[in-house]
C-alpha positions as CSV (number, residue, x, y, z in Angstrom):
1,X,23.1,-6.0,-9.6
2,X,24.6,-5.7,-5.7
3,X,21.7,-7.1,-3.2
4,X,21.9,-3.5,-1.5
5,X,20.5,-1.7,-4.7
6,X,18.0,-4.4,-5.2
7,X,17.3,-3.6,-1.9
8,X,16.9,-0.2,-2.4
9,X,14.7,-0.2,-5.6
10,X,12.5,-2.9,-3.9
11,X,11.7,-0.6,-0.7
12,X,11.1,2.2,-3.5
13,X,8.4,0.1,-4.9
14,X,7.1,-1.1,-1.9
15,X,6.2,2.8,-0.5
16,X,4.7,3.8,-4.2
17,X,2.4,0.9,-4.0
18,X,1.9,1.7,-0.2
19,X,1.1,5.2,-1.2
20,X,-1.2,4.9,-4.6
21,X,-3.3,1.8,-2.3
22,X,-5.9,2.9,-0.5
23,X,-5.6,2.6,3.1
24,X,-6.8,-0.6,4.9
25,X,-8.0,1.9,7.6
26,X,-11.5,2.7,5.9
27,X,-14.8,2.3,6.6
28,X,-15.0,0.6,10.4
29,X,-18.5,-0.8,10.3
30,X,-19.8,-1.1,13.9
31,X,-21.6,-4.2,14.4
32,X,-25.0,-3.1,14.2
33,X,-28.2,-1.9,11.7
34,X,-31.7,-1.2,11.4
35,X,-33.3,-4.6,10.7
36,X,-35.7,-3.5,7.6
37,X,-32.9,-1.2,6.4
38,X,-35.2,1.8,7.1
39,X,-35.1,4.4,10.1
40,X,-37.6,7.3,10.7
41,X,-36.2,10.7,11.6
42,X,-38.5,12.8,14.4
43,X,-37.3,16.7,14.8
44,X,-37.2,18.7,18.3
45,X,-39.2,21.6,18.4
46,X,-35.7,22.8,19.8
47,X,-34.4,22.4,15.8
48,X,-34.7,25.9,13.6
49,X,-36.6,25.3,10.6
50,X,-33.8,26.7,8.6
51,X,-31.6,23.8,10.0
52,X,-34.3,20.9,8.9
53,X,-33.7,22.0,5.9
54,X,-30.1,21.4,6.1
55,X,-30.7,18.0,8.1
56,X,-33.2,16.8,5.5
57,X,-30.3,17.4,2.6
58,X,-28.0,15.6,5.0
59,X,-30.2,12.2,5.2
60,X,-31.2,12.8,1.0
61,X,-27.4,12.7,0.7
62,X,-27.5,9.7,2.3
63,X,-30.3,8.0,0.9
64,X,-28.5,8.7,-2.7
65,X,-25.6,6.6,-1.8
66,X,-27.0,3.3,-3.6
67,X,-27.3,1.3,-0.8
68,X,-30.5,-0.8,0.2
69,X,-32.0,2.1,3.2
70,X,-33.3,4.7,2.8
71,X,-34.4,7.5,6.1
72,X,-37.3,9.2,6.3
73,X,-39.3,11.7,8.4
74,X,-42.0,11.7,11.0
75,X,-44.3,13.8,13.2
76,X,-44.6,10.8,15.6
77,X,-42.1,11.3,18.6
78,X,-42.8,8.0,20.2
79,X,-43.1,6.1,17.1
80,X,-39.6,7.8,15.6
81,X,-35.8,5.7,15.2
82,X,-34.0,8.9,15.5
83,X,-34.4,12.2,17.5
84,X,-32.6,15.1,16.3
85,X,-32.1,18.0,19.0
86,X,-30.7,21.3,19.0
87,X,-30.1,21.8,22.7
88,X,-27.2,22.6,25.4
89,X,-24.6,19.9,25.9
90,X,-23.2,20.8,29.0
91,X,-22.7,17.2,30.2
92,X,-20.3,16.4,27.3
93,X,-17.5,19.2,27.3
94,X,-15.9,20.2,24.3
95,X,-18.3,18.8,21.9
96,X,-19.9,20.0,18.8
97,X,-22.7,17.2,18.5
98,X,-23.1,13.4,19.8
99,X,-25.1,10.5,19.1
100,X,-26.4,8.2,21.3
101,X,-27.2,4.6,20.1
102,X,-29.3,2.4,21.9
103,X,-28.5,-1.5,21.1
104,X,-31.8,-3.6,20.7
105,X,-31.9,-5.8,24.4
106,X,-33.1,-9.0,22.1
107,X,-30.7,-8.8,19.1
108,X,-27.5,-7.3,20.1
109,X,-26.2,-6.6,16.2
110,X,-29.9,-4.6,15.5
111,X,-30.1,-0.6,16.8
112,X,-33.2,0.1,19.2
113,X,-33.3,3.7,19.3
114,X,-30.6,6.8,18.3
115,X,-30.4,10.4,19.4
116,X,-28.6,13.5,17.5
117,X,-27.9,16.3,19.5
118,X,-25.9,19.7,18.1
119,X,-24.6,21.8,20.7
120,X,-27.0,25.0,20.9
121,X,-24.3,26.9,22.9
122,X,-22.0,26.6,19.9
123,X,-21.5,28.5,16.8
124,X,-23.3,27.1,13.4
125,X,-24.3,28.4,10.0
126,X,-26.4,27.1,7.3
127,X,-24.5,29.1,4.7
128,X,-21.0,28.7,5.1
129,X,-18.4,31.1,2.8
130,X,-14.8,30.6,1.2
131,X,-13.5,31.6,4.7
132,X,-16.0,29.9,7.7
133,X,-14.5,31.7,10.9
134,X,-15.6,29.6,14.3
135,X,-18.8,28.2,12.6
136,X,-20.2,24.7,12.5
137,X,-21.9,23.9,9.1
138,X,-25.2,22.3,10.3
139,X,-25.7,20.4,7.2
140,X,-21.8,18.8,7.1
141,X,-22.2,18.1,11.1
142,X,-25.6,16.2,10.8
143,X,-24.6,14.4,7.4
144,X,-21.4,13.1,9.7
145,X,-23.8,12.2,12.7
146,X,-26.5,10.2,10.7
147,X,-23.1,8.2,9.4
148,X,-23.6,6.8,12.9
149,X,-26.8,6.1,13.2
150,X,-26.1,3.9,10.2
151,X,-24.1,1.8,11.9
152,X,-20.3,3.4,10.7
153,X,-18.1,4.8,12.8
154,X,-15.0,7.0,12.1
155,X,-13.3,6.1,9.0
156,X,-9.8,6.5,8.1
157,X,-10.4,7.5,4.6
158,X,-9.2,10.8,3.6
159,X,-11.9,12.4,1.6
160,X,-14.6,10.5,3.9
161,X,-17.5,12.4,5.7
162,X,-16.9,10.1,8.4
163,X,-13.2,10.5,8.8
164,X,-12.3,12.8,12.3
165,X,-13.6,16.1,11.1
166,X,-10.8,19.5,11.2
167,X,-12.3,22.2,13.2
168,X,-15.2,24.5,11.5
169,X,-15.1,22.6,8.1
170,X,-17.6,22.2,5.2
171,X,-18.5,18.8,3.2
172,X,-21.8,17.8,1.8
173,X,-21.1,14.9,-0.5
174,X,-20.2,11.5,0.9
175,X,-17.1,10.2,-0.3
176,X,-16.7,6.7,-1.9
177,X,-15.5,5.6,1.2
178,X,-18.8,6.2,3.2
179,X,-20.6,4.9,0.1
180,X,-18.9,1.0,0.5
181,X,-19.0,1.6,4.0
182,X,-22.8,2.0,3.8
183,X,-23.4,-0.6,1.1
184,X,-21.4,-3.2,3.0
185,X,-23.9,-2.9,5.8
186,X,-26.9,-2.7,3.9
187,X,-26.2,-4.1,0.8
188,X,-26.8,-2.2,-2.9
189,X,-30.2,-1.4,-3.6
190,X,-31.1,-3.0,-6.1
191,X,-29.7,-6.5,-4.3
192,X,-32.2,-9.1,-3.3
193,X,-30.7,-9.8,-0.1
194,X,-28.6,-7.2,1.8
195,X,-24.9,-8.3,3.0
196,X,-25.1,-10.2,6.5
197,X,-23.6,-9.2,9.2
198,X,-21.5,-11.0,11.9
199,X,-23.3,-10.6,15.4
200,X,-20.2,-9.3,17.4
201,X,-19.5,-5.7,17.6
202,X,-16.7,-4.7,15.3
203,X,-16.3,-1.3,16.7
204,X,-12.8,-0.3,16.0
205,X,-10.7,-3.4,16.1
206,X,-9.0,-2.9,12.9
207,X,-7.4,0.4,14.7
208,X,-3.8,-1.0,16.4
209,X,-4.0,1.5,19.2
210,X,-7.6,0.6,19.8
211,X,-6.8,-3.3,20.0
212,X,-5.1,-2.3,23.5
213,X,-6.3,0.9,24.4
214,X,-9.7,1.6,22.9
215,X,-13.2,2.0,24.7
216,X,-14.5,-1.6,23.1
217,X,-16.6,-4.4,24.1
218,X,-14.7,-7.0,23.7
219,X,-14.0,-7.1,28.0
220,X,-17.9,-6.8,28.5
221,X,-20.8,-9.5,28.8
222,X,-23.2,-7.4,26.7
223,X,-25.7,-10.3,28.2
224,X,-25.8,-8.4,31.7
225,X,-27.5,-5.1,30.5
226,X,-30.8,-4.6,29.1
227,X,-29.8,-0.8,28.3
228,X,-27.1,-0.6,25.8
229,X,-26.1,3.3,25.0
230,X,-23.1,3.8,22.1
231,X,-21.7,7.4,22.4
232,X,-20.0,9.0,19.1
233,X,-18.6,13.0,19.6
234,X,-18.1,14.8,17.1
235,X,-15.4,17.2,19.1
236,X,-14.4,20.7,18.4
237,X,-10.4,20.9,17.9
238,X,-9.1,23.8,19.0
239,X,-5.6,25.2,18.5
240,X,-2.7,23.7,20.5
241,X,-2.6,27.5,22.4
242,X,-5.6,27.7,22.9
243,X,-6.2,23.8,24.7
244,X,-3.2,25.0,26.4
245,X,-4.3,28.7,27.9
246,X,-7.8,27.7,28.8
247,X,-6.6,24.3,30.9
248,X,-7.0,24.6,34.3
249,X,-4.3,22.1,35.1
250,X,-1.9,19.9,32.9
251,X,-0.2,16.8,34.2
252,X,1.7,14.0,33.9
253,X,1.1,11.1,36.0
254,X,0.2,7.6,36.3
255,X,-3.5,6.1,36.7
256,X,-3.5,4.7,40.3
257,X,-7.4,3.2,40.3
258,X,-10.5,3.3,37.9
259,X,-13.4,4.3,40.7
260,X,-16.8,2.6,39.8
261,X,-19.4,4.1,37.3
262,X,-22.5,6.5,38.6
263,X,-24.8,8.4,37.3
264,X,-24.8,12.3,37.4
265,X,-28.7,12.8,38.3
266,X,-29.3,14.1,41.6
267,X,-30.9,11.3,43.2
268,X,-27.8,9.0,41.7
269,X,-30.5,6.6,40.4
270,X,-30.9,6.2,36.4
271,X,-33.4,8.5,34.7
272,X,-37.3,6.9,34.5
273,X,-37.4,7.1,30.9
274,X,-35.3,5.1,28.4
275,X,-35.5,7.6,25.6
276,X,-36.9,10.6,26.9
277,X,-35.5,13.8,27.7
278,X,-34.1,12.9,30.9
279,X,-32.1,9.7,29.3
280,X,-30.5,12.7,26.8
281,X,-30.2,15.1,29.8
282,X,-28.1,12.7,32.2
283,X,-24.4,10.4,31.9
284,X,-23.0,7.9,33.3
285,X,-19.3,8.4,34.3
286,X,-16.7,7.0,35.9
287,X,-13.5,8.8,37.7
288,X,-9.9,7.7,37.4
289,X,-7.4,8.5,39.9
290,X,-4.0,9.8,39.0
291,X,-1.0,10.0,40.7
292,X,0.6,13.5,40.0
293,X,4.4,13.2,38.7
294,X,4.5,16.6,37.2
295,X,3.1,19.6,36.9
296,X,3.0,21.6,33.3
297,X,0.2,24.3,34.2
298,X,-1.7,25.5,37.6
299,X,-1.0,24.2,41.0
300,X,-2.4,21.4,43.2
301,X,-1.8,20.8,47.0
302,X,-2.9,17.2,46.5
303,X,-0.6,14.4,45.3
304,X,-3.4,13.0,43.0
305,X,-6.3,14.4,40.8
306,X,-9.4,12.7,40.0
307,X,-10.5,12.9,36.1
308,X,-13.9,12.4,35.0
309,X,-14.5,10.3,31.8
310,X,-18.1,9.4,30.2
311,X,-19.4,5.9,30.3
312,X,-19.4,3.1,31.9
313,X,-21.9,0.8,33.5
314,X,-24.6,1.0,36.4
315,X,-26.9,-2.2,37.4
316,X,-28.4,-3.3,33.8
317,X,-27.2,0.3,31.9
318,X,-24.0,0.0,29.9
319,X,-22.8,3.4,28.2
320,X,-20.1,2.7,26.1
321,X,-18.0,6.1,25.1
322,X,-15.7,5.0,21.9
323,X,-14.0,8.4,22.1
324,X,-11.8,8.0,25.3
325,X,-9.1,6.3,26.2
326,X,-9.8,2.8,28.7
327,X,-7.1,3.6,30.8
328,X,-5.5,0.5,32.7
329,X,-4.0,0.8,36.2
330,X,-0.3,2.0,35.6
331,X,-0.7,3.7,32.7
332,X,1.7,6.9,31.9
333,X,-0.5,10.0,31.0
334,X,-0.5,13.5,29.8
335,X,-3.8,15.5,30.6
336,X,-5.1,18.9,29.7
337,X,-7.7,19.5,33.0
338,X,-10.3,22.0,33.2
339,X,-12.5,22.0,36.3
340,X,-16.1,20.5,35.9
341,X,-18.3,23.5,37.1
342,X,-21.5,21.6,35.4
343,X,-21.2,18.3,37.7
344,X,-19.4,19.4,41.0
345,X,-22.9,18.5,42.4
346,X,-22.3,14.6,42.7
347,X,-19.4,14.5,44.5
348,X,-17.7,16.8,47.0
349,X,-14.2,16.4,45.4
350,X,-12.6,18.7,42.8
351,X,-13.1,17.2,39.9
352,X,-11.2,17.6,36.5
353,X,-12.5,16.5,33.0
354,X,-10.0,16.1,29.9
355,X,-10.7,18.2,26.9
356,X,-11.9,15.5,24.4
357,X,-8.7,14.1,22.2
358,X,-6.4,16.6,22.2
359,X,-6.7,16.7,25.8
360,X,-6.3,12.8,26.6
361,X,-2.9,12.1,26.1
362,X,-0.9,8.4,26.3
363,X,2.2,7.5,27.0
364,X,3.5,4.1,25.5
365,X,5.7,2.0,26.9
366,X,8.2,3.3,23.7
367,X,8.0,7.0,24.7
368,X,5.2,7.2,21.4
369,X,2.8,9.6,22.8
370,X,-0.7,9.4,21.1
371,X,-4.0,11.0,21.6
372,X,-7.3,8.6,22.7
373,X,-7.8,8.3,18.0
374,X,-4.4,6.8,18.8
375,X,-2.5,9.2,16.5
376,X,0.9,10.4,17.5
377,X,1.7,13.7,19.2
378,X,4.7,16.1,19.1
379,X,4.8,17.0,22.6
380,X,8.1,19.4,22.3
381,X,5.9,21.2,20.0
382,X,3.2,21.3,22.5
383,X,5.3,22.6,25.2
384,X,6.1,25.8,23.4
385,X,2.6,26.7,24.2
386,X,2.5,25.9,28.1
């Protein structure tokens, strides 16, 4: 047989058994866990009792998984491992929900303290049909947010509840993917001993793009800070005409400085309480300066624009936002900018924010253009829409 159709039926074989394997981009545990593999779930008085209902099938579901935890529910607010809110997220644009997770200041790979919050300003059901139009299912949402405060963060698993949701969709069964995911943390239930875990934060590093590019810790002496804040989004896509008509301003350009990290209170000093409303209320972010090489959409007299990304760190507070891209000086960037109404108030500069993902766009030094998940983007398909 000639070495060229050897060749050929090799390469076949090769992409079946690519394609019938699962992915190695699964489960992505991240680092940390509640130490006696149980968590108590406290609800805002902001939550509709219609939507515990669907919250409390969303932590059943994932106390069914078979692993060795199990959530469960309190009236004590001070006492309580998670909050769940239904409130206004004005300070994180875009989103449908986010979790906060506080790392314990002691024992970096053990959680201190998590927060839920689903956007109240956006539009949810607790009965979804055939056809959802524009409407969050509360119970799919919260069983994809609890995912987090397990310790998982997005999975690559098609079929997983914790894969990067499509917009408005419905799933209320974990898929076998969250289940290992879950069990490798914890351990099966009926194990003596649950499965260690290594003390470093795993985050995403199994993720190519986000060896280079992704919000991690691996450039950050955890030591330093005695508040530790994880941020997960779960974003709202919208369509590429729509991210296109509702930007204020779309550029291309090159990142010219990373300005230091504040916090958005009026005072510009860190809210009093840890946990409390005004920790949830109030973000730390951090601008990035780019220089302005082209226009798409809107006008500018200035040669540079100033984008405002969440995270960063202030005296011992570290907030950590995995959904955005760490951009380096010199980086080439697209960006979808909408002004920042919300937070004009700490600065006297006009400030832009990026719609989340879609919006944050990178351009590798190969042409590649990916979003801040680090998948690729057709961007002559997106310009039909500008």
């Amino acid at each position: 047989m000639k070495l060229k159709s050897v060749l050929k039926i090799s390469f076949c074989l090769i992409l079946i058994v690519c394609l019938l394997t699962p992915s190695v981009f699964g489960y992505v545990p991240f680092g940390c866990k509640w130490s006696d593999h149980r968590a108590s779930i406290y609800y805002k008085s902001s939550v509709p009792s219609q939507y515990k209902t669907a919250m409390g099938n969303a932590s059943s579901t994932w106390n069914q998984a078979g692993a060795n935890f199990s959530y469960y529910n309190t009236s004590s607010a001070s006492n309580a491992n998670i909050t769940v809110a239904f409130e206004s997220t004005q300070q994180y644009p875009g989103i449908a929900a986010v979790t906060l997770r506080w790392l314990n200041a002691s024992n970096r790979s053990q959680f201190d303290r998590c927060a839920i919050t689903l956007n109240s300003s956006g539009n949810w059901t607790t009965n979804p049909g055939l056809i959802q139009f524009f409407e969050n299912d509360v119970e799919t949402v919260t069983l994809h947010e609890f995912g987090h405060t397990l310790g998982l963060n997005e999975s690559y698993a098609i079929g997983s509840i914790m894969m990067t949701p499509p917009p408005f969709w419905t799933q209320r069964t974990l898929g076998n993917d969250d289940k290992n995911g879950v069990k490798y943390i914890y351990g099966v239930r009926s194990a003596l001993k649950s499965i260690g875990l290594d003390s470093t934060l795993e985050l995403n590093l199994n993720h190519e793009f986000n060896k280079s590019y992704g919000s991690t810790l691996n450039d950050k002496n955890l030591e330093n800070f005695d508040d530790i804040v994880v941020i997960t989004f779960t974003y709202q896509p919208i369509s590429k005409e729509d991210l296109a008509n509702n930007a204020d301003l779309i550029v291309r350009g090159k990142v010219i400085n990373v300005l230091p990290a504040y916090w958005n209170t009026d005072d510009g000093f860190a809210p009093s309480d840890k946990y409390g409303e005004e920790s949830q209320k109030y973000e730390i972010y951090h601008d990035v300066v780019i220089e302005i090489n082209e226009i798409y959409k809107g006008k500018t007299e200035n040669k540079t624009v100033i984008f405002r990304q969440i995270g960063g760190a202030v005296d011992n507070t570290i907030r950590i936002n995995l959904d955005s891209i760490n951009y380096q000086k010199n980086d080439d960037v697209i960006l979808y900018l909408y002004k920042d109404i919300e937070n004009t108030k700490v600065s006297k500069s006009e400030f832009y924010f990026a719609y989340p993902v879609q919006g944050e766009l990178l351009v590798l030094d190969n042409d590649t253009i990916v979003n801040s998940y680090g998948e690729k983007v057709d961007w002559v398909e997106r310009e039909q829409y500008i």
